[in-house]
C-alpha positions in Angstrom: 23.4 31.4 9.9 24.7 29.5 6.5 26.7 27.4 8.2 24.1 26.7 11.5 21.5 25.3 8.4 24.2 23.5 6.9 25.1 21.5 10.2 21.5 21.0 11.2 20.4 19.3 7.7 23.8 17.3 7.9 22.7 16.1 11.2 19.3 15.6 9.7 20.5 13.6 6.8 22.7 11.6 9.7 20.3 11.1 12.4 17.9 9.3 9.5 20.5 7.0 8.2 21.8 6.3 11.8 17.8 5.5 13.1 17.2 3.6 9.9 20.4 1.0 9.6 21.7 1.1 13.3 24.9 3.0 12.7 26.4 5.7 14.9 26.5 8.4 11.3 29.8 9.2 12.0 30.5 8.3 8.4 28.8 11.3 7.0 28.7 13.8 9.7 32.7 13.8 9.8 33.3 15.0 6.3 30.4 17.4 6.7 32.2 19.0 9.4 35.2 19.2 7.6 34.3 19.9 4.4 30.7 21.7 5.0 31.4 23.5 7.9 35.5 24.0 7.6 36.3 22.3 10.7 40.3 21.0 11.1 40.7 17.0 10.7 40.7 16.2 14.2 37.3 18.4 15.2 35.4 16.5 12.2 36.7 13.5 14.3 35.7 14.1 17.5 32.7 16.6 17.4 30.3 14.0 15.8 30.6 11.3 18.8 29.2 13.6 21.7 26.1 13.9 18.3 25.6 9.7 18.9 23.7 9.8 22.6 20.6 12.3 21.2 20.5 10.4 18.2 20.5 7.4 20.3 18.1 8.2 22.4 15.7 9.9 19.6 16.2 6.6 17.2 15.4 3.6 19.5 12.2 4.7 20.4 10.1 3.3 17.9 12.3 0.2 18.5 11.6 -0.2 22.1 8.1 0.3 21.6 8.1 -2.8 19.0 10.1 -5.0 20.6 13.4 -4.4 18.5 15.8 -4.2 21.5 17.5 -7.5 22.6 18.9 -6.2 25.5 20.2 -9.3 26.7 22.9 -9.1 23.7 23.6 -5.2 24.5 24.0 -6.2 28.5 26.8 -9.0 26.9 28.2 -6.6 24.0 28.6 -3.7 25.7 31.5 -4.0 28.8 34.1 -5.8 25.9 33.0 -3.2 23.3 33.7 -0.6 25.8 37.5 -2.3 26.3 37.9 -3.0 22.9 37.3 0.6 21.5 39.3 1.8 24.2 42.3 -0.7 23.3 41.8 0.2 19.4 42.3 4.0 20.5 45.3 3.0 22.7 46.8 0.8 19.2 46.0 3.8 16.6 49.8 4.1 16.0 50.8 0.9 16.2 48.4 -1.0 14.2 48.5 -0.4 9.7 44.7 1.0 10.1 45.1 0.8 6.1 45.5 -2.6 5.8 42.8 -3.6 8.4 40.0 -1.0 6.9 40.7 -2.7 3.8 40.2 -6.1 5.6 37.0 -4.7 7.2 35.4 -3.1 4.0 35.7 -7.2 2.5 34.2 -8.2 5.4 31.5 -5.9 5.6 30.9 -6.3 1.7 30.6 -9.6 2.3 28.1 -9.7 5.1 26.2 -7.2 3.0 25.3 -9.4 0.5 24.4 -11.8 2.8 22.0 -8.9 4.5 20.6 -8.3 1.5 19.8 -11.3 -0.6 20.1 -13.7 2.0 17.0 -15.5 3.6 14.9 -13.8 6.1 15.2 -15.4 10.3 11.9 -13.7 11.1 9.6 -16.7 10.5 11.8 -18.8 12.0 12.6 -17.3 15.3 10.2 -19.1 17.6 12.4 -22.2 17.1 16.2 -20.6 17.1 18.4 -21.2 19.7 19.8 -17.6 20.6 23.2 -16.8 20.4 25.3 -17.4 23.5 26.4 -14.3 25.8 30.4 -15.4 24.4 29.4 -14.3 21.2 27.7 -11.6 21.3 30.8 -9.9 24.0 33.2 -11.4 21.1 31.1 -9.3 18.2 31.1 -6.3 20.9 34.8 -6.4 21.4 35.3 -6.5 17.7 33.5 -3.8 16.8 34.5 -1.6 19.9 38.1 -2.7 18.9 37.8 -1.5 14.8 35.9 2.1 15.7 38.2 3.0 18.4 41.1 1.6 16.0 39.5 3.5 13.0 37.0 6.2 14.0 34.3 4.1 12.1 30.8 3.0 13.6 30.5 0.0 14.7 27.3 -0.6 13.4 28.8 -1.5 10.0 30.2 -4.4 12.0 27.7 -5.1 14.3 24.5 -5.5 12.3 26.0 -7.7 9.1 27.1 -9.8 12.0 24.2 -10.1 14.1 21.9 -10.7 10.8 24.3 -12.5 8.8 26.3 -15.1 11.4 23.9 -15.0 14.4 20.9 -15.0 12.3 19.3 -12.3 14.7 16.0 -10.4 12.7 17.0 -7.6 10.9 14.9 -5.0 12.6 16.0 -6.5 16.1 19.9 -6.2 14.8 19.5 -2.5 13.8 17.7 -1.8 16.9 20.4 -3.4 19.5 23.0 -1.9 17.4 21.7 1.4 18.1 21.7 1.2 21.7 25.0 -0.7 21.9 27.1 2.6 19.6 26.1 4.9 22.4 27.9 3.3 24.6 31.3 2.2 22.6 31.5 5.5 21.7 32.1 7.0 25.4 35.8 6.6 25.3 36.4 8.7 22.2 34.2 11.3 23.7 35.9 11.3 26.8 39.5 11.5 25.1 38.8 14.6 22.6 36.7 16.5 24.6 39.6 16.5 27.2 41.9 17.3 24.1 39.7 20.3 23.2 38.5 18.0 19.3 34.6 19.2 19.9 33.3 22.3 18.5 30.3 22.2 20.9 28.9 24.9 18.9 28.2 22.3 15.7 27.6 19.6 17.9 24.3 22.0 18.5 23.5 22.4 15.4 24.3 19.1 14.0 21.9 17.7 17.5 19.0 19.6 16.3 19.2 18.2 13.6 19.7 14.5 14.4 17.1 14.4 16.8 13.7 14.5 14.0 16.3 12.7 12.0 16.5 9.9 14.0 12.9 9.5 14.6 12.0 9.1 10.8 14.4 6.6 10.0 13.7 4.5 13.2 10.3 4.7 12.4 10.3 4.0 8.6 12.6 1.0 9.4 9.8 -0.5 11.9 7.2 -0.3 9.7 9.1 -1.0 6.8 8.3 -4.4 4.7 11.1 -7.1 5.4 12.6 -7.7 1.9 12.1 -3.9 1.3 14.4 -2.9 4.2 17.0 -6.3 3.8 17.5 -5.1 0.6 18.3 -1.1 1.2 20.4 -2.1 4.2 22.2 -4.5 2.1 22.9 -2.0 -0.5 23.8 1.0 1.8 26.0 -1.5 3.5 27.6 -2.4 0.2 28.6 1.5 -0.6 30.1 1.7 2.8 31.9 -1.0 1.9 33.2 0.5 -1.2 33.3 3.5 0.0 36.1 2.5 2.4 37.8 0.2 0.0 38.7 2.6 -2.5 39.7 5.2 -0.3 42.4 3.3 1.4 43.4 1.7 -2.2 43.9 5.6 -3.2 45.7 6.0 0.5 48.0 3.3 -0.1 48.5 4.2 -3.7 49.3 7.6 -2.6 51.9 6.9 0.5 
């Protein structure tokens, strides 16, 4: 019973953060299920992607109903992102995922000040030209390419890129991001639930838990002033960032 309460309020705590900034939460629920809930490395890996399509599917409500999707980007991200998480999978042993987490983290540090102290799009969207369909499959690769490479969401990628480069509105960017993880994350499901990595009995608990979690963050993000929610992005963007960084520095330091 302790542990069943533990994995629902992580998936709670997840499913808000994911519905809020567009991320697939798989950078808190895996150490909760490996340090929480004493799963091995390679469960705390794999159970938390099957957790992504009900928090999905909870979160991007409230941004349907506003208007938050652009699903002409997720029709163009998603078949590269697909690929690309698949090929980043496929390069896991090949590839110094050191190195290029360390790369990422600048980037996404970067990008997050941008997000977060940078000039809102939103009054000027009426006049923008959108992004074309070549960039939006290039940002979909990419992303697909580092959280199959790494086991990260690619919604750290996805959403300092759509607000910072291709100057999409925020809420729009953490609403297509949403919809877009579900589907990069397919081939990692596929692969470790064939390989026996998903305790379906915490991907219960940690999915009733996601579910109401998802809801209030999608729905405080909607309603949520513009500055107020560049700002928190930015920052919680910014501690991913750092997050990331200084474990690899350690990593490297270590090996």
């Amino acid at each position: 019973m302790g542990q069943a309460i533990l994995g629902i309020l992580s998936g709670f705590v997840s499913g808000t953060v994911s519905g809020a900034f567009g991320v697939g939460g798989a950078i808190l629920t895996t150490p909760a299920v490996q340090v929480l809930l004493g799963a091995p490395p390679l469960v705390a890996i794999g159970t938390p992607l099957p957790v992504i399509f009900p928090t999905t599917v909870a979160g991007t409500q409230a941004y349907r109903r506003a208007g938050h999707i652009d699903w002409r980007a997720m029709r163009w991200a998603v078949p590269p992102g697909v690929a690309g998480a698949a090929g980043g999978a496929a390069l896991t042993k090949l590839i110094d995922a050191h190195i290029l987490l360390l790369v990422t983290a600048g980037l996404i540090a970067w990008q997050a000040v941008r997000v977060g102290w940078g000039r809102s799009v939103e009054a000027s969207e009426a006049g923008r030209v959108p992004p074309s369909g070549a960039l939006f499959a290039l940002m979909g690769f990419a992303a697909g390419f580092v959280s199959g490479l790494l086991g990260i969401g690619g919604g750290v990628v996805m959403v300092p890129v759509m607000v910072g480069i291709l100057r999409m509105p925020l809420k729009r960017s953490v609403g297509t991001s949403l919809v877009i993880i579900a589907f990069l994350v397919v081939p990692g499901t596929i692969v470790h639930a064939l390989l026996g990595h998903i305790n379906w009995t915490i991907f219960g608990w940690l999915s009733i838990g996601v579910i109401p979690g998802a809801v209030l963050g999608s729905r405080w993000t909607v309603r949520a002033k513009e500055r107020t929610l560049r700002l928190t992005v930015g920052v919680f963007l910014l501690a991913v960032a750092f997050a990331y960084a200084g474990l690899e520095v350690k990593n490297l330091i270590a090996g």
